[in-house]
N, C-alpha and C positions, 0 to 999 in steps of 0.2 A: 504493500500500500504506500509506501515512502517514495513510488516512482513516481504517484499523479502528484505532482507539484501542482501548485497554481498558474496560470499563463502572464498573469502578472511578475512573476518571478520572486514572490512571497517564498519563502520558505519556513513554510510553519507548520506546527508538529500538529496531523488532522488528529479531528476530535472522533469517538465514538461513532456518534450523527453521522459528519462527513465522512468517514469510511462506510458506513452503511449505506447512504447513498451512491456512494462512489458504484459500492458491487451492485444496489439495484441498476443503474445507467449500465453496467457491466453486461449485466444477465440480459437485460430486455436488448440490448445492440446483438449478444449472440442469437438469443432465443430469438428472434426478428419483431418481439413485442411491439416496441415500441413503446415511446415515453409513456401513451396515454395508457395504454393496460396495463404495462408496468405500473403505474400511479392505482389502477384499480385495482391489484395481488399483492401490491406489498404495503399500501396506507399511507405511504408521503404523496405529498402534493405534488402534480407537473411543472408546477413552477418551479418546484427545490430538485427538480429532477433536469429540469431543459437547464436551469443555473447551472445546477455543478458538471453537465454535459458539456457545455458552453466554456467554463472555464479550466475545468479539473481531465478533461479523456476527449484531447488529440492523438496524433496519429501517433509523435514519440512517446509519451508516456505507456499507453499499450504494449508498444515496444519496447522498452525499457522493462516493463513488469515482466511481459514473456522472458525476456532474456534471464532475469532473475528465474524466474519459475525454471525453465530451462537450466537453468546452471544445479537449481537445487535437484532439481530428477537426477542428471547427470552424476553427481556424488552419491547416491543410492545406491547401496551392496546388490541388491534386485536388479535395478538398472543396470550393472556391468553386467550382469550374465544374459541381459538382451542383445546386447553387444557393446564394442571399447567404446561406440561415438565416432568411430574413425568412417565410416561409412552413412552416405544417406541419398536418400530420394526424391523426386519433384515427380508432378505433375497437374496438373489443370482438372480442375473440378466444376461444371457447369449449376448456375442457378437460375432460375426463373424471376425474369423481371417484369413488374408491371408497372404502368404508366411511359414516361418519356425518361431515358436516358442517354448522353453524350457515349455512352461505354459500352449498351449495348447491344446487339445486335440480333438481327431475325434470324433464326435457323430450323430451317423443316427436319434437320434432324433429331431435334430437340424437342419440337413440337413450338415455337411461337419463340419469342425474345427471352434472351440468355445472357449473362455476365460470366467470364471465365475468373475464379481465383485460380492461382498458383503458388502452391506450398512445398516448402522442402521438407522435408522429414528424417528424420538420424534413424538408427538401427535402436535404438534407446525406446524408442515409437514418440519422442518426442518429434512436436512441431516449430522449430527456428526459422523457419522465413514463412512469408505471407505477400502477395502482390498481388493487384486486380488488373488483368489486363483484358484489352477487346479480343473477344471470341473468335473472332476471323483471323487473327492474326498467329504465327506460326509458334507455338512455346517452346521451342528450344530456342528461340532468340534471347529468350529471360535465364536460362540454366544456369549459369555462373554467374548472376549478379549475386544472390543471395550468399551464395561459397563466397565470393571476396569481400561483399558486406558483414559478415558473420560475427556477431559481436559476441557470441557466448563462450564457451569453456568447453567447444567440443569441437576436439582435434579432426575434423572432416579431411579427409585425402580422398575417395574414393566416392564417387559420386554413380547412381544408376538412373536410367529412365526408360522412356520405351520408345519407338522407333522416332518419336518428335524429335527426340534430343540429338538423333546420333548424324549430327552433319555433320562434314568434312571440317568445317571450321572451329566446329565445336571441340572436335577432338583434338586438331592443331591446339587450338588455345588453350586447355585443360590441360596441356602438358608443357607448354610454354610459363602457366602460371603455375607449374608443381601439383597439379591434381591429376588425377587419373581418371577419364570416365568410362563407365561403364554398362555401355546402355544396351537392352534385348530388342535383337536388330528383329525386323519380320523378314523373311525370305532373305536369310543372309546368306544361303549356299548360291545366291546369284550375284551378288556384289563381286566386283572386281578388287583383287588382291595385287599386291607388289612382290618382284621379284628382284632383287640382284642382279643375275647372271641369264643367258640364254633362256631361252623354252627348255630346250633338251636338257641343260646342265639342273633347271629347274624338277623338271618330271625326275629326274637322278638322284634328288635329294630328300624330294617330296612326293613322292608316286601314291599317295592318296591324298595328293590335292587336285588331281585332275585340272580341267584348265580354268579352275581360279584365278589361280596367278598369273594374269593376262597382262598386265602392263610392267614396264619397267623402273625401277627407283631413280628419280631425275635427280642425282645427287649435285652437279654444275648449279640447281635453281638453284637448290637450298643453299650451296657454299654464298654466290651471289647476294642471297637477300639475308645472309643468318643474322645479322647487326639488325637489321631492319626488323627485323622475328625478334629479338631479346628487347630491343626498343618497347616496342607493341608488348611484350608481357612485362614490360614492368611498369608501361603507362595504368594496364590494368588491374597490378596488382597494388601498387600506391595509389588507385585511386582517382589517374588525370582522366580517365574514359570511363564511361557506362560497357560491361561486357555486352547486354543488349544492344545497345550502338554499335557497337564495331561489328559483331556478329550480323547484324541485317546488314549495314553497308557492305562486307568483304561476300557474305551471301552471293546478294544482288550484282555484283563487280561482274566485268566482261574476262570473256576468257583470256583478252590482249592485253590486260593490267597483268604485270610482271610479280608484283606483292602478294594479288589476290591467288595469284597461282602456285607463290610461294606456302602461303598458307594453306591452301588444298593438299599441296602434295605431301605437306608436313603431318596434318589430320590424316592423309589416307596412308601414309606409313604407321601410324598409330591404332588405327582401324584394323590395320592388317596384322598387327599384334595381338591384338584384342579380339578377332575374330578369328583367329590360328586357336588365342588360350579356349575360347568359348566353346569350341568344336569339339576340340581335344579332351576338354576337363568337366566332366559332369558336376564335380563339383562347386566348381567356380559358377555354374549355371545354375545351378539352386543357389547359391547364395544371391545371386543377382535377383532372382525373381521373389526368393523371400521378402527381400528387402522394398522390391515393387508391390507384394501382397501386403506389408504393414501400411503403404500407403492407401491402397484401396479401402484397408478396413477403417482409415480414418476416416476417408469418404465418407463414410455409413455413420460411423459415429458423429460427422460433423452435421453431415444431411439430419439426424434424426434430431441433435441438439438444436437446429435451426426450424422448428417445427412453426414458427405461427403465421398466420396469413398465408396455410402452405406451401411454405417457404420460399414465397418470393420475394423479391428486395424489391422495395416501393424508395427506397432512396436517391434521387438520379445526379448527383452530382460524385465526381469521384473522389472527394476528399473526405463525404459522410461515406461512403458505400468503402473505402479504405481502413477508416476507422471500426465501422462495425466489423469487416471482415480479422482485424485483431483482438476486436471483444470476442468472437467465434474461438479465434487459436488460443485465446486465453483460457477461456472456459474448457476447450478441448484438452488440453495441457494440465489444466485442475483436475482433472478425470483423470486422466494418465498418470499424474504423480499421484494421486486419494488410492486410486486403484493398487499400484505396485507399493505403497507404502504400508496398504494392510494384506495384501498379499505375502508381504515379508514379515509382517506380524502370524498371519495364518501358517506359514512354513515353522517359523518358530514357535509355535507352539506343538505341532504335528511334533518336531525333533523333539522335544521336551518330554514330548510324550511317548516317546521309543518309536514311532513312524520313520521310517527310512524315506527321506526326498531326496534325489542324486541331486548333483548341483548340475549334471547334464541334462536333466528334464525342463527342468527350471528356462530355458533360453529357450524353450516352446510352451512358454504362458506368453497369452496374450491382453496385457492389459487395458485393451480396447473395446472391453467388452460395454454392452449399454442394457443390460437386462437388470441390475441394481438401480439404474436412476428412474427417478419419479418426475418427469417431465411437466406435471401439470396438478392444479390445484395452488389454492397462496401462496408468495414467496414470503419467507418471512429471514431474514439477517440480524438474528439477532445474538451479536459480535459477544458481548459479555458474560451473555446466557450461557453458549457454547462453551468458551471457554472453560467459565464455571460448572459444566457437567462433564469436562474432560476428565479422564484418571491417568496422571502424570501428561498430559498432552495428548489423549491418545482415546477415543472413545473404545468399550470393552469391546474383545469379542463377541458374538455369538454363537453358542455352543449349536450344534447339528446333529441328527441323527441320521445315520445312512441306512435305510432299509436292504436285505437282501436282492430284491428289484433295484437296484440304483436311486431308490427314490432317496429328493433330501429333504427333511420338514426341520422348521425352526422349532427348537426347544422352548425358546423365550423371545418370539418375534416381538 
């Protein structure tokens, strides 16, 4: 709560009150309430609600808080064994919009007008980036903003996505700026590969690659433009360029730009690494798609948290429709850390009690589950209350009984 500052640049220590307001404005921006029903489920007034909107939860502070929430998931003994942090995923998540908006756009695939967010996700099943971008537009142009924006305490190298992301440019610059990507190509046994040496000398080395390996490594460009390539990744990784800019410009570039070709050929020697390892290592290919399946299940989690006005964004400007889309990852984020935090309470108790839990089972729990929360009915934040019925911080467990059939009923619901 220390993040939403005043926009005045007050800093002053908020009262009970204003953190209670803070999370109703919180809750109604995820939930898609909005001020006024928010004002009817939790009993403050719209006016103490559009106020502290207005002054206290712009777009940094959101961010700011996620990043704390973020870092605290991160340090959780449960959290490492979802994985190090060193890995994560993006992709674009469609929402239904109603009335006029600047962002978004008609799509019969979708059924009528849609807003695309785009979220990165770590192997943690935490959420550290967020961005609203227009739905027609390509998202692997956004892939690496959020990797060099990265304000939290989690060591990302290794980034996945799914075939949006894996452009030639994308890959060049990902390993230009020290990251690796790793994205599940669709029909990748058709993509053309790099080779070194002749055809023949090729089949002699590699005789199940068949004719993959169709073109040859232009090593002359890359010597030529290599200063120009270290240029360009460190404009990007200090910051002087947006990686979405550079990536839609060198895109869009003609085949007779000298840089733009430099940069291809660099991405598709990279590609041809990474679709050699993909081929070869079953392993390495579940881990990719893991890592794509914890973002989907956010989907679902985010989609069902976003329940009102079914769930269309009635916002149309895109610095509100930016803003709530961080109240969403914030709330998402609450879930994910409440979840894995008594999840590690629930294992420790199990050991305590002679149950054997390997610590290798453990990195296939999935803390995104949404069958515990109670979406609907009064909100009520009452900050002191809780506290006050905490035991050491910590509300109790509740004990289960497992029936023979699998069945589970609460003892003392």
């Amino acid at each position: 709560m220390d993040c939403f500052t005043h926009a005045g640049g007050r800093k002053t220590k908020l009262s009970i009150e204003q953190k209670h307001n803070i999370l109703a404005v919180l809750i109604a921006g995820a939930t898609n309430l909005g001020l006024t029903r928010m004002s009817e489920a939790c009993g403050v007034s719209y006016d103490t609600l559009a106020w502290t909107q207005e002054w206290y939860v712009r777009e940094e502070t959101p961010r700011e808080a996620n990043t704390v929430l973020v870092n605290h998931h991160y340090k959780l003994e449960l959290a490492k064994k979802f994985g190090g942090g060193t890995m994560s995923s993006s992709d674009g998540q469609r929402f239904p919009v109603r009335g006029k908006s600047l962002t978004a756009r008609d799509m019969t695939i979708h059924g009528g007008k849609v807003l695309s967010t785009y979220t990165h996700v770590s192997d943690q099943w935490s959420t550290y980036g967020t961005k609203q971008i227009i739905p027609t537009t390509r998202e692997g142009h956004y892939t690496l903003d959020e990797l060099l924006g990265n304000e939290t305490d989690l060591p990302i190298h290794e980034h996945a996505t799914d075939t949006h992301g894996a452009t030639l440019v994308n890959f060049g610059l990902f390993d230009l700026v020290g990251k690796v990507l790793t994205p599940r190509v669709r029909d990748l046994g058709r993509i053309t590969l790099l080779r070194v040496d002749t055809p023949a000398a090729a089949n002699a080395l590699f005789p199940h690659a068949g004719p993959l390996p169709a073109d040859r490594w232009n090593e002359d460009l890359i010597t030529e433009c290599w200063d120009d390539l270290l240029r360009m990744g460190g404009s990007l990784k200090f910051g002087e360029a947006t990686a979405s800019l550079v990536v839609g410009k060198w895109s869009a570039a003609s085949r007779q730009n000298t840089f733009s070709a430099a940069v291809k050929e660099w991405g598709r020697m990279r590609r041809t690494i990474h679709a050699a390892r993909y081929l070869s290592d079953p392993v390495y290919r579940r881990k990719i798609s893991r890592q794509l399946n914890k973002g989907e299940s956010l989907h679902a989690l985010r989609r069902d948290l976003h329940y009102a006005q079914q769930g269309a964004i009635v916002r149309p400007h895109l610095q509100d429709q930016t803003e709530q889309a961080w109240c969403l990852t914030i709330l998402a984020n609450a879930v994910i850390t409440w979840t894995a935090e008594y999840y590690a309470m629930g294992i420790k108790e199990l050991r305590t009690q002679g149950r054997e839990v390997s610590d290798e089972l453990l990195s296939f729990i999935a803390p995104g589950h949404r069958e515990n929360i109670n979406f609907f009915g009064f909100i009520e934040v009452d900050i002191e209350g809780e506290l006050a019925k905490l035991d050491d911080g910590w509300r109790p467990l509740r004990p289960t009984l497992v029936t023979e059939a699998g069945t589970t009923f609460l003892l003392n619901p």
